[in-house]
C-alpha positions in Angstrom: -2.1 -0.2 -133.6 -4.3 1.4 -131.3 -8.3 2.5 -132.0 -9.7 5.5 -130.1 -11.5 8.6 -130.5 -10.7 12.0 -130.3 -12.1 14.5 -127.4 -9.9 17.3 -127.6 -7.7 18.7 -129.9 -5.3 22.3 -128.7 -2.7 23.3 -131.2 -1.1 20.3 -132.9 -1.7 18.0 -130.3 -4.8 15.4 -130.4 -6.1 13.8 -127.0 -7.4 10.8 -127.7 -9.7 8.3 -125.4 -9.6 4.3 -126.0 -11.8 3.7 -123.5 -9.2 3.1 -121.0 -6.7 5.6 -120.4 -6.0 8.9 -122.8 -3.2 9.4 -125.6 -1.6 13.2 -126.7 -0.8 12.2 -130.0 0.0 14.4 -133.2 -0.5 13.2 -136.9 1.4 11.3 -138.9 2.8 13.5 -141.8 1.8 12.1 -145.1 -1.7 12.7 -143.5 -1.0 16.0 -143.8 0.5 15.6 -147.1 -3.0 14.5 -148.4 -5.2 17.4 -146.4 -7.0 15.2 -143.8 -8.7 17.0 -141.6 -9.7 15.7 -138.1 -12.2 16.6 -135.8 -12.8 16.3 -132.4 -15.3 12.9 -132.5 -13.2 11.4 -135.0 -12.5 7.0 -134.1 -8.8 6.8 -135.4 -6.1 4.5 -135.4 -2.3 5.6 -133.7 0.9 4.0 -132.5 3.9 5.8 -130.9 2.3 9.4 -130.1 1.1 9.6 -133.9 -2.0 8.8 -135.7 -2.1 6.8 -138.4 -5.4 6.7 -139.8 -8.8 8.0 -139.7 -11.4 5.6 -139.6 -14.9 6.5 -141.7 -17.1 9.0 -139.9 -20.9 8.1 -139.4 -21.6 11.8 -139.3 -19.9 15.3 -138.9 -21.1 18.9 -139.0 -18.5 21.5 -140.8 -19.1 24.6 -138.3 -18.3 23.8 -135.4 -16.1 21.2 -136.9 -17.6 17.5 -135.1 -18.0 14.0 -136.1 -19.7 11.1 -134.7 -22.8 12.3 -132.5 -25.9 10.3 -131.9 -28.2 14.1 -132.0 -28.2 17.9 -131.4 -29.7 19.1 -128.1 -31.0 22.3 -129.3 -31.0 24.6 -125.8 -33.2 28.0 -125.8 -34.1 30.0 -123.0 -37.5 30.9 -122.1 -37.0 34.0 -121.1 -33.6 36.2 -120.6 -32.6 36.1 -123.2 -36.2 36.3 -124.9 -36.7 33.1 -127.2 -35.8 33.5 -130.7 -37.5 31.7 -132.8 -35.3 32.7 -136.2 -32.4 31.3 -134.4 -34.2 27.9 -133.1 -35.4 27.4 -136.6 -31.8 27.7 -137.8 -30.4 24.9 -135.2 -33.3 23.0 -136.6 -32.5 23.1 -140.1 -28.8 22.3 -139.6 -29.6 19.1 -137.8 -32.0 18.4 -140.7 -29.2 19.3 -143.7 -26.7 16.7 -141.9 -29.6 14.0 -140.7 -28.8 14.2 -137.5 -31.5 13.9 -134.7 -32.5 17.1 -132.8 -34.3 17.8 -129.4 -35.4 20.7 -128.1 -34.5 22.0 -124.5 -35.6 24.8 -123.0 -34.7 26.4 -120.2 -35.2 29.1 -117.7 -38.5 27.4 -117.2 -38.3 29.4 -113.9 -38.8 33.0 -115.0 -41.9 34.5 -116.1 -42.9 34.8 -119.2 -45.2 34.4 -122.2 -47.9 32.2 -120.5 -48.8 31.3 -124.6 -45.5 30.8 -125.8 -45.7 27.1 -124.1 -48.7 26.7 -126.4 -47.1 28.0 -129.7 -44.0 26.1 -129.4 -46.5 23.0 -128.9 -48.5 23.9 -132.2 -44.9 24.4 -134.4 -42.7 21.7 -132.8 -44.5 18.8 -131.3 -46.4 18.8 -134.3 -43.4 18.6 -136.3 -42.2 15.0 -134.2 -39.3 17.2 -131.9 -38.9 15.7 -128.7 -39.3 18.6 -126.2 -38.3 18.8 -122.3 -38.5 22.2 -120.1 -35.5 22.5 -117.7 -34.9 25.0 -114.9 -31.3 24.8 -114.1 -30.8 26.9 -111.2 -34.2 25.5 -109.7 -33.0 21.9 -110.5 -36.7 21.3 -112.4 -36.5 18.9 -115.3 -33.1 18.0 -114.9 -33.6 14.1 -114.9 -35.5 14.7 -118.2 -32.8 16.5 -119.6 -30.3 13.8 -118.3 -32.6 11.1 -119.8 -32.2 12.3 -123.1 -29.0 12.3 -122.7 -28.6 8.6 -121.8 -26.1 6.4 -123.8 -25.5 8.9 -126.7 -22.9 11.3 -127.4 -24.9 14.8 -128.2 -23.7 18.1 -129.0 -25.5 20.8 -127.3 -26.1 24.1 -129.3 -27.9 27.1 -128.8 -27.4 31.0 -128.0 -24.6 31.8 -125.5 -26.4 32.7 -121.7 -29.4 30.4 -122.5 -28.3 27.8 -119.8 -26.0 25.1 -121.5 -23.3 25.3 -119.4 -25.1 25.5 -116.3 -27.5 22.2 -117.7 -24.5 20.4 -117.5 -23.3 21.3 -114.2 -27.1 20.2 -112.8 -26.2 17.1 -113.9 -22.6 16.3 -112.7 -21.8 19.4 -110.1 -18.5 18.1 -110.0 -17.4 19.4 -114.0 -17.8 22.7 -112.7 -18.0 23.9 -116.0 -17.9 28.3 -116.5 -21.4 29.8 -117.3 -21.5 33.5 -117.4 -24.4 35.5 -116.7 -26.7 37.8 -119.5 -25.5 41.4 -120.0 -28.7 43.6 -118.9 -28.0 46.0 -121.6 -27.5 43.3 -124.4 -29.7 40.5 -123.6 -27.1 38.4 -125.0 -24.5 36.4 -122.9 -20.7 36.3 -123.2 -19.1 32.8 -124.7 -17.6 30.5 -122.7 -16.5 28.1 -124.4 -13.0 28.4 -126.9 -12.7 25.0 -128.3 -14.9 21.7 -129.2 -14.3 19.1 -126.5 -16.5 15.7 -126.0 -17.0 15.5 -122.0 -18.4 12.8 -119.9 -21.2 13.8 -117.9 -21.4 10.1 -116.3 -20.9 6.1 -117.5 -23.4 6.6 -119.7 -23.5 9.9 -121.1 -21.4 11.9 -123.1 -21.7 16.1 -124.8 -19.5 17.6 -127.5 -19.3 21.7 -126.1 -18.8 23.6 -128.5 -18.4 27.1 -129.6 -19.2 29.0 -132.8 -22.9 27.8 -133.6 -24.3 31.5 -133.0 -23.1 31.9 -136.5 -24.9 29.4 -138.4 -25.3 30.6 -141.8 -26.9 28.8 -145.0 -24.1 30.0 -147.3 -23.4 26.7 -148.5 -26.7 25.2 -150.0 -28.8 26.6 -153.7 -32.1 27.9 -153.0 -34.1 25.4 -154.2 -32.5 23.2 -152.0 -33.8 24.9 -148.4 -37.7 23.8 -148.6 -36.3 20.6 -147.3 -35.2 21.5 -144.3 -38.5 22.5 -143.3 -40.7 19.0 -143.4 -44.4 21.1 -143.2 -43.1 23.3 -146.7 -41.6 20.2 -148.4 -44.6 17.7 -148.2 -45.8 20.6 -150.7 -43.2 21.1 -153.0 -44.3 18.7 -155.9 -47.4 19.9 -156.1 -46.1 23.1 -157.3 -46.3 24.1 -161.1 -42.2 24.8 -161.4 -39.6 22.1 -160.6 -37.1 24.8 -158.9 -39.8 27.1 -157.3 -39.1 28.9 -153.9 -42.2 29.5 -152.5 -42.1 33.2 -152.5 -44.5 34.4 -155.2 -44.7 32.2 -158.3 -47.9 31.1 -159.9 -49.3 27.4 -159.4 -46.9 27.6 -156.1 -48.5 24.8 -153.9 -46.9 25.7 -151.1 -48.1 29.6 -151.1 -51.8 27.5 -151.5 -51.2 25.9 -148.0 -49.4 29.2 -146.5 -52.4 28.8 -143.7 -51.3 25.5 -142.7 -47.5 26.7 -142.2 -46.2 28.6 -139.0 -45.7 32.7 -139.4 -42.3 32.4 -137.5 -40.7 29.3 -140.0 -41.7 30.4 -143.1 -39.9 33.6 -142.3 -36.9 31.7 -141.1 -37.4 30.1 -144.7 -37.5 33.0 -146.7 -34.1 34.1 -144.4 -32.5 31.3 -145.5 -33.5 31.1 -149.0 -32.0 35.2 -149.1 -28.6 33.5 -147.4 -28.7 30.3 -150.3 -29.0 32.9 -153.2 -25.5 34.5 -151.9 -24.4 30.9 -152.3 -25.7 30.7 -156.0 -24.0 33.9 -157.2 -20.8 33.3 -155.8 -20.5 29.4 -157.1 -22.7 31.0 -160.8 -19.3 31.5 -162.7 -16.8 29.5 -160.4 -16.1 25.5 -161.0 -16.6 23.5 -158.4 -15.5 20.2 -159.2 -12.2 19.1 -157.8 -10.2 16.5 -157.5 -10.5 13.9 -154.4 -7.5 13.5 -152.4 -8.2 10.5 -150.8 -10.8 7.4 -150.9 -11.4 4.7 -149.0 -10.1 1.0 -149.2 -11.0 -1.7 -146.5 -12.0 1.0 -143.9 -8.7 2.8 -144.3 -8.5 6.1 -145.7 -5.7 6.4 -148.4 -3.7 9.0 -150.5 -5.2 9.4 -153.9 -2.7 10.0 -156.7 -4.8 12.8 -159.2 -5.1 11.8 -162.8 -2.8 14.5 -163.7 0.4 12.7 -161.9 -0.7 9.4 -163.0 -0.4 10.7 -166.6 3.1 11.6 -165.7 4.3 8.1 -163.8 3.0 6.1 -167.0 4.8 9.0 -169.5 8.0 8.0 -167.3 7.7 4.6 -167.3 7.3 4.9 -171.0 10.2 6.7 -171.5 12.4 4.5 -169.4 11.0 0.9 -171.3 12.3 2.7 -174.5 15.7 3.8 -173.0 16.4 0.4 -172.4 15.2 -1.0 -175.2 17.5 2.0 -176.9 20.8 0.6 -174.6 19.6 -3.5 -175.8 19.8 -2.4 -179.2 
C-alpha cells in the first residue's frame, strides 16, 4: 500500500503525488458504497490504480471543497477592482469558522488610490493580529514578501477574480505560466480563470491550492448566535451582554452595542450581513431534523464502513431466527 496526497481530481480520475512520482488512480468501490467524499488535499492510501483509504484530515473547507492547508492567503486589490471590504471580511470569517490561519495580500500596490485606505486597513486588521504584505505584481514590488509567506506551507489563495492571484503566482515561478485575465472596464469585476481545485508547486518549498468558487461564500450554514465569533473585536463582548443568544442589533443590556465606538463601521456591517444570511439558515433547519446517521468512523487511522443501528437490528433478528431453526431441526 502506497501513501500520497491528492492534487488534482478531473472526472473520476484522482492524481495523486507521493512525493516521488504521480498516480491517476480512481476509488475503490465500497468507498463509494459508504459516501466518502475526497478532496483535492486529501493524504490517502492506494494500490493498483485504486484508493483504498482516506487517511484523517487535519483540516478542510466545504466550498471550494480542500483539505489539509497550513492557511488562507486572503488576496484583494487595491485598486481596480476597488477594495471591498464586505468581501475581505467574508474570506476572514471563513478562515476563522474552520480555524485555519489567514494573511492578507494586497495587491495592485502600483495604482493610485486612496492615500488613507493604507491607514484604515492598519487600524481594522493589524490591530486584529493579520499578517499583512502589499504586492505589486506586474511591478515585481513585494513579491519576496509574498513568497516568504508562502515558505514551507501549503496555502490556498482566495479572493475576488481580477485582483491579481494568478498573476502573484506567476511573479513567483514565471515558468507555471498560469492564465490571468484582465478587469472588464464596464464591470470592474474580472472573468474566472480557474475550473477546478488543484495544489501546485510554486518551488521545493512552497506549495498553493487554486481554486475556484470562493466569490460565493455565503454563511448559510451557521445559527445566528453563532456569527459574533468570527469577528474577535465583537466576541471579547458577548458575555457581558444581558441575553445568552443576543445578536447585537438592538437588544437592551447588549454589551456589544455599549462598545459599538470601539468596533470598525465596515465589519460590523459585514456582521449584521452575515447574521441576515445565518437567520435563512435557522428557518430552513426550524422544522427539519438534522441528526443523521454516521456512515463511517474511524479505527486505528483507517476510515471504515459503519453498519446503521437499523441493519444491525436486522443481522441479530436473523441470526436469531437461524439459532432457533436449528434448534427446531435438533429437536
Amino acid at each position: 500500500m502506497t501513501e500520497g496526497q491528492i492534487y488534482k481530481i478531473h472526472s473520476d480520475f484522482y492524481y495523486i503525488d507521493n512525493g516521488v512520482e504521480t498516480f491517476e488512480c480512481k476509488v475503490r468501490e465500497v468507498l463509494k458504497k459508504r459516501k466518502e467524499k475526497i478532496l483535492v488535499g486529501d493524504f490517502v492510501e492506494f494500490n493498483d490504480g485504486y484508493i483504498e483509504n482516506v487517511i484523517k484530515r487535519k483540516n478542510f473547507i466545504s466550498r471550494p471543497s480542500v483539505a489539509n492547508i497550513d492557511q488562507i492567503v486572503i488576496v484583494s486589490a487595491l485598486k481596480e477592482p476597488d477594495l471591498n471590504f464586505m468581501q475581505l471580511n467574508r474570506y476572514i470569517s471563513l478562515a476563522k469558522y474552520y480555524k485555519i490561519p489567514a494573511v492578507l495580500c494586497f495587491n495592485k500596490n502600483d495604482l493610485k488610490f486612496d492615500k488613507n485606505l493604507k491607514d484604515k486597513i492598519h487600524d481594522i486588521y493589524e490591530v486584529l493580529g493579520y499578517k499583512i504584505v502589499y504586492t505589486s505584481a506586474t511591478e515585481h514590488k513585494g513579491i519576496k514578501a509574498f513568497e516568504k509567506i508562502l515558505k514551507d506551507k501549503t496555502s490556498v489563495l482566495c479572493g475576488n477574480s481580477g485582483v491579481g492571484k494568478s498573476s502573484l503566482v506567476n511573479a513567483i515561478n514565471p515558468e507555471l505560466n498560469l492564465r490571468t485575465r484582465r478587469i472588464s472596464e464596464k464591470t470592474q469585476r474580472g472573468t474566472h480563470t480557474t475550473r477546478h481545485s488543484e495544489i501546485i508547486k510554486i518551488n521545493e518549498t512552497s506549495r498553493i491550492v487554486d481554486t475556484p468558487g470562493f466569490s460565493n461564500v455565503k454563511f448559510d450554514f451557521i445559527m445566528p448566535a453563532d456569527v459574533d465569533l468570527l469577528f474577535d473585536e465583537i466576541a471579547q463582548f458577548r458575555d457581558g451582554c444581558k441575553y445568552a443568544d443576543c445578536l447585537h442589533i438592538h437588544e437592551d443590556g447588549c454589551d456589544v452595542l455599549a462598545h459599538l465606538g470601539e468596533i470598525d463601521g465596515t465589519r460590523y456591517e459585514s456582521y449584521l450581513a452575515f447574521v441576515d444570511e445565518a437567520k435563512e439558515f435557522k428557518e430552513k433547519v426550524k422544522f427539519e431534523g438534522r441528526k443523521t446517521e454516521h456512515l463511517k468512523k474511524t479505527v486505528h487511522n483507517k476510515q471504515i464502513a459503519k453498519i446503521s443501528e437499523k441493519k444491525r437490528m436486522s443481522a441479530r433478528n436473523t441470526l436469531k431466527q437461524k439459532i432457533v431453526k436449528e434448534w427446531d431441526n435438533e429437536d
